[in-house]
DRENVO-825755 format. One record per atom (N, C-alpha, C, CB): x, z, y. Coordinates in steps of 0.2 Angstrom, whole numbers, plus 2048, in hexadecimal, padded with zeros to 3 digits. Each point is the difference from the previous one (the first is absolute). Glycine has a CB too. Layout:
N
XZY;...
END
This chain:
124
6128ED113;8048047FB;8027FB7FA;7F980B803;80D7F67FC;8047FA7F9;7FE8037F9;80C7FD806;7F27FF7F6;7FD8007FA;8078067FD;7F87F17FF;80C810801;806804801;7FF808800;8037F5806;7FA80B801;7FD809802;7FA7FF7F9;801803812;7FB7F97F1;7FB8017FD;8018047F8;7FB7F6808;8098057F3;8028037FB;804807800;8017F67FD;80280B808;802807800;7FC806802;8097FB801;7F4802803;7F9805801;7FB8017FA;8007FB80A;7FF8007F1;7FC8017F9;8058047FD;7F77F57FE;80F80A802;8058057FC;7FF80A802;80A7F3802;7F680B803;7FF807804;7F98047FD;8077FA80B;7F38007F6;7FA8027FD;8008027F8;7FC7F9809;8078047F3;8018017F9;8058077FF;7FD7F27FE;807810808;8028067FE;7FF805803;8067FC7FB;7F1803806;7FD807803;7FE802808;8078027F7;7FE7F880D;7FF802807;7F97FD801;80C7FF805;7F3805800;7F77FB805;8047FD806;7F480A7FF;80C7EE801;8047FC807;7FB7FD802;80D7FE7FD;7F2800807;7FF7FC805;8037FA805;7FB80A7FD;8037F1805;8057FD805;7FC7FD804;80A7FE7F8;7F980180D;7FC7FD80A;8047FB801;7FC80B808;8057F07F7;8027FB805;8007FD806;8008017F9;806801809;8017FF809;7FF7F9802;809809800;7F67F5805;8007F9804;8077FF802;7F5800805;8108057FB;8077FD800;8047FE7F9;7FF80780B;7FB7FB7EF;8037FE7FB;8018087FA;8067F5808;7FE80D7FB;7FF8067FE;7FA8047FB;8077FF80B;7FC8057EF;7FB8047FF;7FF8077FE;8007F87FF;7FE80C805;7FE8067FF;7FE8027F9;7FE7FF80C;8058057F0;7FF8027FB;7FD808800;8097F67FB;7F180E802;800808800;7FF7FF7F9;7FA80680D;80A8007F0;7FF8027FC;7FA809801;80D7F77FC;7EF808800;7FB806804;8058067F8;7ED7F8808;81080E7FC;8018057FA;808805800;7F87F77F8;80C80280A;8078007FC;802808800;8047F4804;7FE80E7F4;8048077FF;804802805;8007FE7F6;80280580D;804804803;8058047FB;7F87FF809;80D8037FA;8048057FA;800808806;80A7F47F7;7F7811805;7FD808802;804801807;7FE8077F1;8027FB813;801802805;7FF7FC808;8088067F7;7F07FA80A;7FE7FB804;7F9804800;8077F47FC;7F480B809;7FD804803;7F97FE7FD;80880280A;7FA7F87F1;7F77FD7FA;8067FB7FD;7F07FE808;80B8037F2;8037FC7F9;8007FA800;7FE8087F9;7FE7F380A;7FF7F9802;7FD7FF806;7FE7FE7F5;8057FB80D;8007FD807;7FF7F97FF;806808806;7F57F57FE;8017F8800;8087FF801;7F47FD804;80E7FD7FA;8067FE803;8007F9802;8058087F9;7FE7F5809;8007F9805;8067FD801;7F7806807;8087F47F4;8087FB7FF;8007FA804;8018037F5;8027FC811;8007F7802;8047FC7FD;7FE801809;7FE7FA7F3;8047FB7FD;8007FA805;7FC8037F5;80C7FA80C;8027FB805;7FD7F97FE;80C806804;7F37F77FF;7FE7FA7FF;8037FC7F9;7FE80180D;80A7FF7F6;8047FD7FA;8028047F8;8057FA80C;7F680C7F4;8038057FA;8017FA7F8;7F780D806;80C7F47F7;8048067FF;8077FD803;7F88077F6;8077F680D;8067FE804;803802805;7FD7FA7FC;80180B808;7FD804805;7FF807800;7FD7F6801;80880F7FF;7FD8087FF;7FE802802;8048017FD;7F88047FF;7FA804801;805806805;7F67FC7F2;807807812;803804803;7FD805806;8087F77FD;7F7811801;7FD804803;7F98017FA;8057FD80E;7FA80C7F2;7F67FE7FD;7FE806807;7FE7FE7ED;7FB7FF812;7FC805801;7F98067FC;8057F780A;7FD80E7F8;7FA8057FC;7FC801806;8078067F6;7F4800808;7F8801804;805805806;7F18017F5;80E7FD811;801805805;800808801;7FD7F6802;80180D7F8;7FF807802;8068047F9;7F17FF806;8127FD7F7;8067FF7FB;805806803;7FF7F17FD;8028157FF;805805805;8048037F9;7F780680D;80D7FE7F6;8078037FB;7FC806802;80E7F9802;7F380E7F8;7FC8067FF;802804807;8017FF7F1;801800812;801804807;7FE7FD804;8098067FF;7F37F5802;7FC7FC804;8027F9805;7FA80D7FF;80E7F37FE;8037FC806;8007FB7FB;80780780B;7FA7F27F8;7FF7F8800;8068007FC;7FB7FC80C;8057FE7EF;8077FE7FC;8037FD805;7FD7FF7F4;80A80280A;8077FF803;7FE7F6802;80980C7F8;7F77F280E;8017F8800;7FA7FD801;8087FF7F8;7F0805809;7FA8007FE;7FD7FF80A;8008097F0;7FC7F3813;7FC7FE803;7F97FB7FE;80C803807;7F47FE7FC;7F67FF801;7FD7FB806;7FE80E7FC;8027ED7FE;7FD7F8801;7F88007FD;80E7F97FC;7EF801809;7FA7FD800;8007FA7FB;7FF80480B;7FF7FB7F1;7FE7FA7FA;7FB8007FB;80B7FF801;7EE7FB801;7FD8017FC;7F8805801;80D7FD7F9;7F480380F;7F9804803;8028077FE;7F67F67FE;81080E7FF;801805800;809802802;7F47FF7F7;80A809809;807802801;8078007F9;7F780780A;8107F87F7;8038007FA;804803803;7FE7F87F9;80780D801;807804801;8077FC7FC;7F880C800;80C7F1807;8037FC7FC;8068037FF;7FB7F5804;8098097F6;8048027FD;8067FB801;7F88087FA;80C7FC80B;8057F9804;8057FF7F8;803804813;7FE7F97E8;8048007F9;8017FA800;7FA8087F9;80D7F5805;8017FA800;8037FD7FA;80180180B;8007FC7EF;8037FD7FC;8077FD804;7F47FE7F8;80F805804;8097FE7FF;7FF7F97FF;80680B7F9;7F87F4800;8027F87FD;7F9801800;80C7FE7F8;7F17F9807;7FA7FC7FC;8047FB7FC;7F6802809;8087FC7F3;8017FB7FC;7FB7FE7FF;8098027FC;7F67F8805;7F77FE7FF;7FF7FB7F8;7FD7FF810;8088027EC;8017FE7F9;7FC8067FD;80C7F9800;7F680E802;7FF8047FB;7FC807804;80B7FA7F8;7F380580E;7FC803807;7FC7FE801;805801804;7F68047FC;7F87FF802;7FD806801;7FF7F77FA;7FA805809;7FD808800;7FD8077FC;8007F8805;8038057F5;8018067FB;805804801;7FC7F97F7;809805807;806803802;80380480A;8027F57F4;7F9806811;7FF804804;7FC807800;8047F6804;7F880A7F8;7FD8067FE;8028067FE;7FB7FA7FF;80D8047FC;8018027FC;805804808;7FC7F87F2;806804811;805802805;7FD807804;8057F2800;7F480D801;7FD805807;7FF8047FA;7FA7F980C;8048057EE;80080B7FC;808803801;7F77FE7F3;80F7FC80D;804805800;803804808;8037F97F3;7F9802813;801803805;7F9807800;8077F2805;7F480D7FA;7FD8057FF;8028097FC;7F97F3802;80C80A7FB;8008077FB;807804805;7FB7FA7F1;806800815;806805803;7FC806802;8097F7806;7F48077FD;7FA806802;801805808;7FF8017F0;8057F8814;803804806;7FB7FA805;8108057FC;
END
């Protein structure tokens, strides 16, 4: 992990999240934020969530998250783009979401956060 995440990670911690991070043998690092808020029309108010940071971040875009596998829309069906990946000795509901642009001047993993609440509040 670059001294880099790591700072954005204590960023993250100073406003409130609980994160965590695993680093991979291919470099890579698995980030969960445990708790994360959800916004109202979802089948629980919080889910872990699950960010891969590429090796070369933030040069390198962050891309896709995952929440806890049992994650449903109020009539019980899966969000729109959503399959269910193994990572981390447990099951995850990935949310196929891609960033348009990264700029890694002013991109990170704060701001990809920022991106999966506004994919979360489509609420499809």
């Amino acid at each position: 992990m670059t001294a880099l995440l790591e700072q954005h990670l204590a960023r993250l911690r100073e406003d409130g999240f609980e994160v965590e991070s695993h680093s991979q043998p291919d470099g890579w690092t698995f980030v969960i934020v445990r708790k994360y808020q959800l916004p109202e029309g979802y089948s629980k108010s919080h889910a872990d969530m699950l960010l891969k940071v590429p090796p070369p971040y933030p040069n390198a875009s962050l891309d896709m998250f995952w929440v806890d596998e049992d994650l449903r829309l109020p009539n019980g069906a899966m969000p729109a783009n959503t399959t269910v990946e193994h990572y981390l000795g447990r099951n995850w509901l990935r949310f196929s979401w891609h960033p348009q642009n990264w700029h890694p001047a002013k991109d990170s993993i704060i701001t990809f956060i920022a991106f999966v609440a506004r994919r979360l509040s489509m609420r499809n």
